[in-house]
MDAnalysis code that builds the backbone (N, CA, C; Angstrom):
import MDAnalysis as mda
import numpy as np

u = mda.Universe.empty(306, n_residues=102, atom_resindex=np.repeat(np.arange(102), 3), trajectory=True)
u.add_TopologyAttr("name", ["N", "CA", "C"] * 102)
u.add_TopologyAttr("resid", np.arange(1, 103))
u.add_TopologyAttr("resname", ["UNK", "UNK", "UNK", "UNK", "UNK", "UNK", "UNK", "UNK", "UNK", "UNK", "UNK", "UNK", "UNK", "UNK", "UNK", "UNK", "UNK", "UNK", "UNK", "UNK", "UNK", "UNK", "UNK", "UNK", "UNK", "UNK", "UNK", "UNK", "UNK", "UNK", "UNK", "UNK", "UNK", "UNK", "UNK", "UNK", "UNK", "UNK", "UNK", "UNK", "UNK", "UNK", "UNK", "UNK", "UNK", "UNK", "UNK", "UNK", "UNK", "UNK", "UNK", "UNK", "UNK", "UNK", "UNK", "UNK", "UNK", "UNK", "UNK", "UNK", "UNK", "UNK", "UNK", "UNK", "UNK", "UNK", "UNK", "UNK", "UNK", "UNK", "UNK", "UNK", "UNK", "UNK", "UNK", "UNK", "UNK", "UNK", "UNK", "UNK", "UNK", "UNK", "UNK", "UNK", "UNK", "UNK", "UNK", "UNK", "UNK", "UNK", "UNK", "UNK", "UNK", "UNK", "UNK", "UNK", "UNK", "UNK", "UNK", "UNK", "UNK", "UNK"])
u.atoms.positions = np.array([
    [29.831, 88.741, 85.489],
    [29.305, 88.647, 86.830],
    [29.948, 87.488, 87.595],
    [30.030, 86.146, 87.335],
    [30.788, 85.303, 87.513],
    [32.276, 85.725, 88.016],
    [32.639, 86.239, 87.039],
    [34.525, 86.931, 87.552],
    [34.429, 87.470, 89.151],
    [33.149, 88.545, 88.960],
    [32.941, 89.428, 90.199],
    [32.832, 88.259, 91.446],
    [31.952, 87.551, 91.371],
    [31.521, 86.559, 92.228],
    [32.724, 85.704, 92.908],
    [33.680, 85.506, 91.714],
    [34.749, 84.382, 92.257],
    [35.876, 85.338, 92.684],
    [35.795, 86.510, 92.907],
    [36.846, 86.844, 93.469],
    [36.299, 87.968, 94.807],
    [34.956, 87.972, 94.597],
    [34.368, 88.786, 95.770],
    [34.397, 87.409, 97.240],
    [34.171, 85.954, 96.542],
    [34.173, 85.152, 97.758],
    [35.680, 85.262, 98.430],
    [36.312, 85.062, 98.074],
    [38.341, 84.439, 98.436],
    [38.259, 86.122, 99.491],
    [37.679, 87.274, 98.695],
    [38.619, 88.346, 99.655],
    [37.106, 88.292, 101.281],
    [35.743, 87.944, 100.589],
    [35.120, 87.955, 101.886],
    [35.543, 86.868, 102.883],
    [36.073, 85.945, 102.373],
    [36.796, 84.709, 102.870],
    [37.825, 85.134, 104.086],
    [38.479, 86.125, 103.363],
    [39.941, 86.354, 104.072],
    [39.522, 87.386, 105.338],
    [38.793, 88.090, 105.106],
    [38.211, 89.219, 105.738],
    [37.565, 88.791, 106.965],
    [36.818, 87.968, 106.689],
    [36.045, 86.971, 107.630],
    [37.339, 86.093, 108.772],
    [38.318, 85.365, 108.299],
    [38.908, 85.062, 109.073],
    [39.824, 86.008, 110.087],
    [40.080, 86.870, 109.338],
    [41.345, 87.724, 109.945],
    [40.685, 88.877, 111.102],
    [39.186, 89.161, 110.924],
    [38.417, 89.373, 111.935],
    [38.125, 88.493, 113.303],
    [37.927, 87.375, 112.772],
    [37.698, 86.091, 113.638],
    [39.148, 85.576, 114.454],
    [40.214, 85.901, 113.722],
    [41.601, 85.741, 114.200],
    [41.754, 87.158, 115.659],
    [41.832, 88.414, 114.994],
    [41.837, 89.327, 115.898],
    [40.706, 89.141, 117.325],
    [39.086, 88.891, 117.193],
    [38.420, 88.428, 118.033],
    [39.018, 87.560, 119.116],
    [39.297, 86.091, 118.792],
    [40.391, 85.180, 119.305],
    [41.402, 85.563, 120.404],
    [42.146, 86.449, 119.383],
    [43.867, 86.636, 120.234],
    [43.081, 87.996, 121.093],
    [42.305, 88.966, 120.820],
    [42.045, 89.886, 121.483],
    [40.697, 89.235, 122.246],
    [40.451, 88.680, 123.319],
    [39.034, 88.829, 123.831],
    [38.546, 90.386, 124.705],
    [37.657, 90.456, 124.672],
    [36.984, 91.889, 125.895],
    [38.085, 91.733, 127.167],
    [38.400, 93.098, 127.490],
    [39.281, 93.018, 128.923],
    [38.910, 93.551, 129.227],
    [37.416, 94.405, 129.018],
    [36.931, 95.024, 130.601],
    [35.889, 94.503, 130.651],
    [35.358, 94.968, 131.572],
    [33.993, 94.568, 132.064],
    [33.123, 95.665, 132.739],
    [32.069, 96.579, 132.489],
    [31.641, 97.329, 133.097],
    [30.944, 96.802, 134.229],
    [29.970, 95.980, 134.002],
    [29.079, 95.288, 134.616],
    [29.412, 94.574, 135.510],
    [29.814, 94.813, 136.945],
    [30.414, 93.660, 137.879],
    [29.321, 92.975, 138.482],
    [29.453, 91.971, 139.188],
    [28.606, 91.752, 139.768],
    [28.239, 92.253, 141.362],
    [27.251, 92.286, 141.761],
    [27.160, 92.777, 143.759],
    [28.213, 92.092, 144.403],
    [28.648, 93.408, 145.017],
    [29.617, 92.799, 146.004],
    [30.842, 93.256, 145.129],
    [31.130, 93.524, 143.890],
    [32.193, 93.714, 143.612],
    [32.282, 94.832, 143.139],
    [33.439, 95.273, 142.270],
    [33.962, 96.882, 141.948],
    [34.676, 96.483, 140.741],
    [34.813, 97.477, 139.830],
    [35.428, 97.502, 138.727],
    [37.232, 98.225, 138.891],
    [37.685, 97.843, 138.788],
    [39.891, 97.949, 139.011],
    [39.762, 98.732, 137.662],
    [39.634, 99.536, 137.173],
    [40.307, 100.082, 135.586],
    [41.766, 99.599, 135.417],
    [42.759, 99.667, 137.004],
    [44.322, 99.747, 136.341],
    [44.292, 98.426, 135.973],
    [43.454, 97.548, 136.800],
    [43.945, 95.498, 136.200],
    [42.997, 95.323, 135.227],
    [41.480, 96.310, 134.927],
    [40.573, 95.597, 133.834],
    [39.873, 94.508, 134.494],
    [39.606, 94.412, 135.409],
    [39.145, 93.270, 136.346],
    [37.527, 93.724, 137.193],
    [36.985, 92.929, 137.262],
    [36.089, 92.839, 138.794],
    [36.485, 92.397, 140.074],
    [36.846, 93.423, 140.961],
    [37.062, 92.883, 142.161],
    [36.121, 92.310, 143.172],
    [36.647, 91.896, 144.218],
    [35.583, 91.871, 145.294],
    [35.944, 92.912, 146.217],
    [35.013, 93.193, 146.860],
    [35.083, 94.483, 147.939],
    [36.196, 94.139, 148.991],
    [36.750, 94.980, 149.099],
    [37.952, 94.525, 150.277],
    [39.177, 94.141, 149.446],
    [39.371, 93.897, 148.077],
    [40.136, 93.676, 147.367],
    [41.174, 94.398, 146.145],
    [42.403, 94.602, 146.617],
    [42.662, 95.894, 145.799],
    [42.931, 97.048, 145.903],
    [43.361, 98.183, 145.508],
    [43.100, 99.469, 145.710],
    [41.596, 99.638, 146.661],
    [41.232, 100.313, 147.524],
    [40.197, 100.631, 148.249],
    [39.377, 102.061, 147.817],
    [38.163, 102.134, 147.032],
    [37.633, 103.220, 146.660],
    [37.464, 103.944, 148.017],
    [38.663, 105.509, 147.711],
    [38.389, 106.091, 149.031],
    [36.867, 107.294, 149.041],
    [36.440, 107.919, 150.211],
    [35.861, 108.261, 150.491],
    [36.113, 109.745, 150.531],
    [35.932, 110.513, 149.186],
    [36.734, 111.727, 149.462],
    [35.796, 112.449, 149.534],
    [36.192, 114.050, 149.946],
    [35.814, 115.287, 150.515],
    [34.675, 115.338, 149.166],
    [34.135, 116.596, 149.758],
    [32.813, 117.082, 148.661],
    [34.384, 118.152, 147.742],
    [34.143, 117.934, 146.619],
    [35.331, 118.858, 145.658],
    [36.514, 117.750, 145.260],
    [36.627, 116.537, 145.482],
    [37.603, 115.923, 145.314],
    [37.137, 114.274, 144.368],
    [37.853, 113.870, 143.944],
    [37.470, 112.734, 143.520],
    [38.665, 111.129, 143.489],
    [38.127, 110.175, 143.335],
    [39.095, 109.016, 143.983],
    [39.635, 108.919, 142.125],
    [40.747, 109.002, 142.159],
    [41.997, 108.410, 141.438],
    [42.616, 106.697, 141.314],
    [41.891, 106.213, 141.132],
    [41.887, 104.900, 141.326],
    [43.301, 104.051, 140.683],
    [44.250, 105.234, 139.435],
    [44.778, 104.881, 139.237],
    [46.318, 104.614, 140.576],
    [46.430, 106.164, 141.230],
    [47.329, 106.589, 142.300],
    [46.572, 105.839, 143.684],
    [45.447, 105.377, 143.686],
    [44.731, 105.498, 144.915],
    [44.263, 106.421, 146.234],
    [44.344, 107.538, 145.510],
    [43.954, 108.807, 145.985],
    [43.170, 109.643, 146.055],
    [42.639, 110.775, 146.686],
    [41.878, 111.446, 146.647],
    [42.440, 112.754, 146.216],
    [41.832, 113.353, 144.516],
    [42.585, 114.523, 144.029],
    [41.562, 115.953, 143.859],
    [41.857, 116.654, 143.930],
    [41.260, 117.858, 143.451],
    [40.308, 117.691, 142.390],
    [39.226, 118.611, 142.513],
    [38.725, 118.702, 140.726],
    [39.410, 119.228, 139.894],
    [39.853, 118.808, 138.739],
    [40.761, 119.439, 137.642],
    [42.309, 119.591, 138.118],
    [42.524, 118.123, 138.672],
    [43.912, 117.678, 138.749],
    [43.852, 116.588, 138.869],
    [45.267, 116.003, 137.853],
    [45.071, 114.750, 137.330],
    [44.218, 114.538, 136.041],
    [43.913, 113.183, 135.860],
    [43.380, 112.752, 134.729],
    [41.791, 113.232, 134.819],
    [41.214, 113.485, 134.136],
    [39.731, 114.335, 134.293],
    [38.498, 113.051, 133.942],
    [37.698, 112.736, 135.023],
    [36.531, 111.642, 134.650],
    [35.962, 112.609, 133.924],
    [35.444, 111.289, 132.589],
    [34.838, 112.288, 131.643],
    [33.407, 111.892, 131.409],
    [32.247, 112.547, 130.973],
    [30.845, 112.755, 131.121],
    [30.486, 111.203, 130.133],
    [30.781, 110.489, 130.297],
    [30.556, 109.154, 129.490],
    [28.671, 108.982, 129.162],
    [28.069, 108.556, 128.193],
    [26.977, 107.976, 128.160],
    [26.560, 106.985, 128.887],
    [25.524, 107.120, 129.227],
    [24.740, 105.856, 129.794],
    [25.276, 104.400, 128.960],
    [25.880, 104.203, 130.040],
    [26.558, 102.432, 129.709],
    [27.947, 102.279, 129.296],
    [28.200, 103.507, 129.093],
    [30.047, 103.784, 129.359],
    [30.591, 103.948, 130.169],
    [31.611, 103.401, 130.329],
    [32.807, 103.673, 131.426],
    [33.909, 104.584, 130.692],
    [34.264, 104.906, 131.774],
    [35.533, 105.781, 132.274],
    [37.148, 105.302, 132.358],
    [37.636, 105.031, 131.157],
    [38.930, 104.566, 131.728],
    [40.076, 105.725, 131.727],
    [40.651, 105.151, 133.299],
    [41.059, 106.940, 133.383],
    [42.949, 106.390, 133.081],
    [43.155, 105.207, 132.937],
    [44.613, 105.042, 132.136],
    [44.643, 105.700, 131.149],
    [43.991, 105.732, 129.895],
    [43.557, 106.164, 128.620],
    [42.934, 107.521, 128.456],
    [41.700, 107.983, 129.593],
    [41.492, 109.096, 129.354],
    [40.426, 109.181, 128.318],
    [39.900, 108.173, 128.445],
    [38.373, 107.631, 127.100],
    [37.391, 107.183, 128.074],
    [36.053, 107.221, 127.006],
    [35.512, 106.303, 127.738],
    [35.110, 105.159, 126.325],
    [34.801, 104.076, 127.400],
    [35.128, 102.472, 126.445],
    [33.156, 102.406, 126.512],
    [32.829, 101.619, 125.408],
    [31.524, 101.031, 125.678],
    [31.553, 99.646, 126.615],
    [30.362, 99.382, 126.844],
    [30.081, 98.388, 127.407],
    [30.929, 96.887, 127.353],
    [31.691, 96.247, 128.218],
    [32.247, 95.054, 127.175],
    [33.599, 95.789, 126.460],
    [33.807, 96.783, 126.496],
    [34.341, 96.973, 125.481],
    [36.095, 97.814, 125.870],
])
């Protein structure tokens, strides 16, 4: 049991850092949650402020804003917003949706 013990610490050891390393060099780059007054950029991963940026346009009933082109496209042309869960976003570079933070 001992054997088990002294070699179960060194690899939880390593495991532990190299998680904590990736955390580090990778922090969260999105943000769902902006604050009032601002808007979420998918192409920069950012919170904007209103007036800042690509401008969410105001499209027709049948169309939807493309935030990547800054446009207003058809339904079922282009990249497709997809039915995300409550508290997911939509990233339409990728074509996923990301959790929260995430």
């Amino acid at each position: 049991m001992r054997t088990f013990i002294r070699r179960l610490v060194p690899a939880t050891m390593v495991a532990g850092t190299s998680m904590a390393a990736v955390t580090i060099a990778m922090p969260a780059v999105s943000k769902a949650d902006c604050d009032p007054g601002q808007w979420w950029d998918p192409t920069g991963k950012v919170c904007r402020p209103l007036g800042v940026g690509p401008q969410p346009l105001a499209c027709d009933p049948g169309q939807w804003w493309d935030p990547t082109a800054n446009v207003c496209r058809p339904l079922g042309v282009g990249p497709q917003p997809l039915a995300c869960d409550n508290g997911w976003w939509w990233d339409p570079g990728a074509n996923v949706c990301r959790p929260p933070g995430g």
